[in-house]
N, C-alpha and C positions, 0 to 999 in steps of 0.2 A: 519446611525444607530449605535447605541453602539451594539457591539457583543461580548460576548464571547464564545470562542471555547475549547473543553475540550476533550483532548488527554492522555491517561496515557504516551505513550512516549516522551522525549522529543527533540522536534526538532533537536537539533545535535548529537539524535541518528544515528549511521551507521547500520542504518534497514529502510528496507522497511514500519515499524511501524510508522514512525515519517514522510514520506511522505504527505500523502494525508493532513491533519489538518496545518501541518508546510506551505506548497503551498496554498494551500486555504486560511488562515488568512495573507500570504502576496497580495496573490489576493483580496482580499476583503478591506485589509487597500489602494492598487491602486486604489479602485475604489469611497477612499473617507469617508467609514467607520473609527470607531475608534474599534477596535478590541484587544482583550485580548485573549491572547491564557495559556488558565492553563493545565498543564501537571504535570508529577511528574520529581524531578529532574534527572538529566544526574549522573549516580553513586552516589557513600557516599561522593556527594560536602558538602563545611561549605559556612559559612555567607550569606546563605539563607537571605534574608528580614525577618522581623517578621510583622503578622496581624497589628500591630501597625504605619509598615513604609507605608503600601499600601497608603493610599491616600495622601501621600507627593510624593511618588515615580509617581502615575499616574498625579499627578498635573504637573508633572517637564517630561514626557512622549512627543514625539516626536510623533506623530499619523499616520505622512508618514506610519510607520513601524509597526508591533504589540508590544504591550509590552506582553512578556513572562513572566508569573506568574507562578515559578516551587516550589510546596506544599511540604514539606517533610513528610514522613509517620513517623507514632509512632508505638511503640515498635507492631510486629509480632504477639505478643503472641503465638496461636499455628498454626497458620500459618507458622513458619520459620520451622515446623515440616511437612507443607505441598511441600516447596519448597528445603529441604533435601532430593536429590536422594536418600539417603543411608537407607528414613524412608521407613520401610514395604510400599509393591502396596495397601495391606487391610486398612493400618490406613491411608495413604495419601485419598484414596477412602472417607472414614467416615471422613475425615476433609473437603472434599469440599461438602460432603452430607450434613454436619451439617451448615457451614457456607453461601451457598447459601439458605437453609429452614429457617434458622432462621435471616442472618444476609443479602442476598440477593445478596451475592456476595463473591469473595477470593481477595480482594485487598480494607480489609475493612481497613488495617492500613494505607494505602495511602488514602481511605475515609475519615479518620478518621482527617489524619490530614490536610487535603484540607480543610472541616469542622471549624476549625479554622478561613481560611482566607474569609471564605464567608460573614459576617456582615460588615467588611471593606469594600469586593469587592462590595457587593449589596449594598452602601450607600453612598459609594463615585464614584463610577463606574454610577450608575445605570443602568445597562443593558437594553436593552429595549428584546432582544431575546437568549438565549442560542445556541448552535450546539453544539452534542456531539456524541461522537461514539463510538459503540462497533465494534470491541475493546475484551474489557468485559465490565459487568455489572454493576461496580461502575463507571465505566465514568458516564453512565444514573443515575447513586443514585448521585451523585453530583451534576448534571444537576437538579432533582428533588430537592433538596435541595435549592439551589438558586433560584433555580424558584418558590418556595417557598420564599424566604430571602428579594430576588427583584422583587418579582409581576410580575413578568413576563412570556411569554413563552418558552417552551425548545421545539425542534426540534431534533428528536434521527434522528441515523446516523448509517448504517448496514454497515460496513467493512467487517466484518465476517461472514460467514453462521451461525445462529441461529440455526441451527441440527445438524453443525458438531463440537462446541463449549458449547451446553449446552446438557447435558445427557436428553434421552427422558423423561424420569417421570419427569424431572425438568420444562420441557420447556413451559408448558401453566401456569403452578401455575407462574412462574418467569413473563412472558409475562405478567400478569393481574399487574404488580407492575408498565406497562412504560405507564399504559390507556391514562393517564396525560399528553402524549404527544401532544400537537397541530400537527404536521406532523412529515411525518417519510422519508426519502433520502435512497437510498442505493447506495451502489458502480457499479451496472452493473446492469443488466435485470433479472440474474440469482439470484443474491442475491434477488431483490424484488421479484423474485417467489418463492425462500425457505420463506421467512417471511411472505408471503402472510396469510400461517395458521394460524398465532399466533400473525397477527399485523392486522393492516389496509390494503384494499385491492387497497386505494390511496400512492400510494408507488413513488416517485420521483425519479428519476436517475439520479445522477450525478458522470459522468465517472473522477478518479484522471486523469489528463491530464499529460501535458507535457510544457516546457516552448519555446516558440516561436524560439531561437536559436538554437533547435535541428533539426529543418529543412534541409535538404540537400540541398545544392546549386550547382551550376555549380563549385564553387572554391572549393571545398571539393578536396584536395592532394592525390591521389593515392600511394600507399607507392611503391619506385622505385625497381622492378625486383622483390617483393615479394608477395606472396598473403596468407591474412588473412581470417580467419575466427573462429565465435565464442561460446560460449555457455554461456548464461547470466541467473544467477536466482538460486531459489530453485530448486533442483532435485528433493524430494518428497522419499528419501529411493535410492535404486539402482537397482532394477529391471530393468525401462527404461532406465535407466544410460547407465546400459552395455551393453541392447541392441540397443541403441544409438553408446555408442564405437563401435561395433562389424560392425555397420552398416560405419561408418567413416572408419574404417580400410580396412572394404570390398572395398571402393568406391578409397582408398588410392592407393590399392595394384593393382589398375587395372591400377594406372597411370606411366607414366613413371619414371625412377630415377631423371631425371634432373628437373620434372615437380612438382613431389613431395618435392626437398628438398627445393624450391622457396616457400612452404607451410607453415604457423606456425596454430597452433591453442592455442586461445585463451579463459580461463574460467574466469569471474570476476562473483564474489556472496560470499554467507553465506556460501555456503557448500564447501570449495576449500576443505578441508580432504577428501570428501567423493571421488572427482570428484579425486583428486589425485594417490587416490589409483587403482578406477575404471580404471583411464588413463595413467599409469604405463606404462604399454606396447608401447602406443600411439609416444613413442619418435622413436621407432623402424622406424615408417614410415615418420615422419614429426616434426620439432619444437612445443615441447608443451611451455606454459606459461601460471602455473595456478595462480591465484590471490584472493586475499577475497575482502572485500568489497574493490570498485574502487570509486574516487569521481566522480558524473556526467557528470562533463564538460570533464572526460577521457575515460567515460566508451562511452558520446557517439561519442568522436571520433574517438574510437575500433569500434563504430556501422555504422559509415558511412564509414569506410575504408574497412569492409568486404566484400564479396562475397556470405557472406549468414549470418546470425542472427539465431543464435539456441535457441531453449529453448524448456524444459521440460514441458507437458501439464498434468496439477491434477484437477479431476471431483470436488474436492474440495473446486476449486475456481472460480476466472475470474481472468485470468491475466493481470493486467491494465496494465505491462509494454510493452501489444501490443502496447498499442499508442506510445510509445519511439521509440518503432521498426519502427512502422508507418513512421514515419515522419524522421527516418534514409533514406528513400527509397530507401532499399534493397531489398532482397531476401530475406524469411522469410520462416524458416522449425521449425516446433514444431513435439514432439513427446512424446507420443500417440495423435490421431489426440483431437481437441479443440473441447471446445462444441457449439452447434449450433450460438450460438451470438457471436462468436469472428469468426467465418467464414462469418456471413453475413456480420457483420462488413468490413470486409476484401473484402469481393464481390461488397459494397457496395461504399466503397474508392477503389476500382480497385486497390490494396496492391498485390505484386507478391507475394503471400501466400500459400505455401504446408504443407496440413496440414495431416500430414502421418500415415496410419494405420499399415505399416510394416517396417522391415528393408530395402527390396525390392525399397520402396517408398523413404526413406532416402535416399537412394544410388540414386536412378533417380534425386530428389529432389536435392543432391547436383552437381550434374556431371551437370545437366542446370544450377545451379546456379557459378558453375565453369568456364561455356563456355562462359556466355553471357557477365564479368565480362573482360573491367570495364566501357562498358556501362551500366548503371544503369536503371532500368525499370522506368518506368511514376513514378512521386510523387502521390501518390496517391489523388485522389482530391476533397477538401472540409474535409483536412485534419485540419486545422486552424479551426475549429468548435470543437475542442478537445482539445486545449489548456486551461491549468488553469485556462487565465482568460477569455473564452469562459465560459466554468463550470459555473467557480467565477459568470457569469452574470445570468445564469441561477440559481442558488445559492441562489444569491441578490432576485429574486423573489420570490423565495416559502418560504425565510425569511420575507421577507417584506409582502406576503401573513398572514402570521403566525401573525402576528404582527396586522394587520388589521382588520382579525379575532378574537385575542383576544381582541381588543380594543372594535370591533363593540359589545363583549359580555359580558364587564364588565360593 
């Protein structure tokens, strides 16, 4: 299939934003597609292509790989008043009121200028299926535009919870603008049940995975006379945070000096300021070493060398980077406890998973994950069903469904 995938991030973003679409379009060009992955660009870069170069550039494209089509936006207008900390909460409020009601999204100057490149891409490309994700709302307005441009179908893509990213007055009038879509994918179980109200109740799942190398093996090095452990991720504010710390220092202060100072702990994420401050204290009992974004091939060899895999749990979401943890095969402590699908998940891969309602539990949660270490529990199994290009195949089918459908109805 010709495919293109439409990301507002762009894949050598350092955010978890540019994950899932960036993995999937090289999944999908493995499996023999030609894929086009359009985003907006990486910063205020120059000598962008113009609509003009696109069908020389894909003529001369290498298809092992995706070709990356990054759109530059045009001028903000009043939008650069919306993304101004410093504008009044009331007038920011009335610029995304105005601009979702009348223009159906807040990233219409990145719209705007994708818009441009879509007669090029729909004519020399011809796509035969779109994937797009929210995200936000203009990924899907561009997706609708060339599926318009190039006759073809779009397949929207729920990354986000749809109630906790569009204000409720918005969310059905908005929803009747993606009717258009031949199917709809989301990221977890949880996501296709927030969107159940406002979408279709045939909702697809396809979990962002992980890449096969992230597997634990017997040769995975133990670090000599020290022991690690870690906290990976968004924090979500500081409430759990600190009673997170509070919960590590309890568990700290119960061990001995000699046992303790053999200890480091480790943060790698977006939030190292918040966690810094939160963990100030934290040197007092053990080696900290807080960090921002870590590339993957380091962050997961901090995750197979731990004793235990922390992370912060938000009703907000699904954490996909359970499966990272997964396939570390470690010790896995989250806190506040997860919600029901990354537990049965975890019950159902036999994943040594504590998933904690107190500090209490923390403190137990880590002191077995202390003792057992550094025999490593079972890998969990039938973990290899959750790899990108596991997904990627399931993927390929409800594309290629989509495609079939629209063919059998033109």
């Amino acid at each position: 299939m010709r495919i293109v995938l439409i990301n507002h991030c762009h894949p050598d973003t350092p955010h978890v934003c540019a994950t899932r679409f960036r993995e999937f379009s090289g999944a999908l060009a493995r499996r023999g597609h030609q894929v086009v992955l359009l985003t907006a660009p990486l910063g205020n870069v120059t000598g962008l292509p113009e609509p003009s170069d696109i069908p020389e550039l894909l003529a001369a494209h290498d298809f092992a790989a995706p070709f990356e089509l990054s759109t530059p936006p045009m001028a903000p207008g009043m939008l650069s008043y919306l993304r101004n900390e410093n504008t009044p909460r009331f007038i920011r409020q009335g610029i995304v009121l105005w601009y979702y009601i009348v223009r159906g999204g807040v990233f219409t100057d990145w719209r705007n200028g994708a818009r441009r490149y879509l007669p090029a891409l729909a004519s020399s490309f011809e796509p035969e299926i779109i994937w797009s994700n929210f995200g936000n709302t203009d990924c899907w307005n561009i997706a609708a535009l060339l599926s318009t441009e190039a006759e073809c179908p779009w397949v929207a893509d729920i990354k986000d919870f749809w109630s906790s990213f569009i204000a409720a007055p918005l969310r059905p009038r908005l929803a009747r603008r993606y009717g258009g879509a031949k199917a709809f994918t989301a990221l977890s179980g949880t996501h296709a049940a927030d969107a159940r109200a406002w979408f279709s109740n045939n909702i697809e799942i396809i979990y962002s995975g992980f890449r096969p190398g992230m597997v634990r093996t017997g040769s995975d090095e133990i670090p000599d006379g020290k022991m690690i452990f870690n906290l990976t991720g968004a924090v979500y504010g500081r409430e759990h945070l600190q009673i997170l710390k509070a919960a590590i220092e309890a568990w700290l202060s119960n061990l001995s000096a000699d046992a303790a100072a053999n200890i480091e702990f480790i943060y790698c994420g977006n939030d190292a300021g918040d966690v810094k401050e939160v963990f100030g204290g934290l040197a007092r009992f053990c080696k900290t070493n807080i960090n921002g974004f870590v590339p993957l091939e380091k962050l997961q060899e901090i995750q197979r060398r731990s004793f235990a895999n922390l992370y912060i749990a938000s009703a907000r979401t699904f954490h996909h980077k359970v499966f990272e943890l997964f396939a570390a095969g470690r010790s896995i402590i989250c806190y506040p406890r997860d919600n029901a699908e990354t537990e049965g998940l975890a019950g159902q891969l036999g994943a040594d998973f504590h998933s904690c309602r107190s500090s209490e539990e923390i403190v137990s949660a880590l002191q077995k994950s202390f003792d057992q270490f550094p025999l490593p529990p079972p890998l969990p199994g039938g973990i290899t069903a959750f790899t990108w290009d596991a997904q990627a195949e399931k993927l390929e089918n409800i594309l290629l469904d989509a495609v079939a459908s629209d063919t059998g109805n033109s």
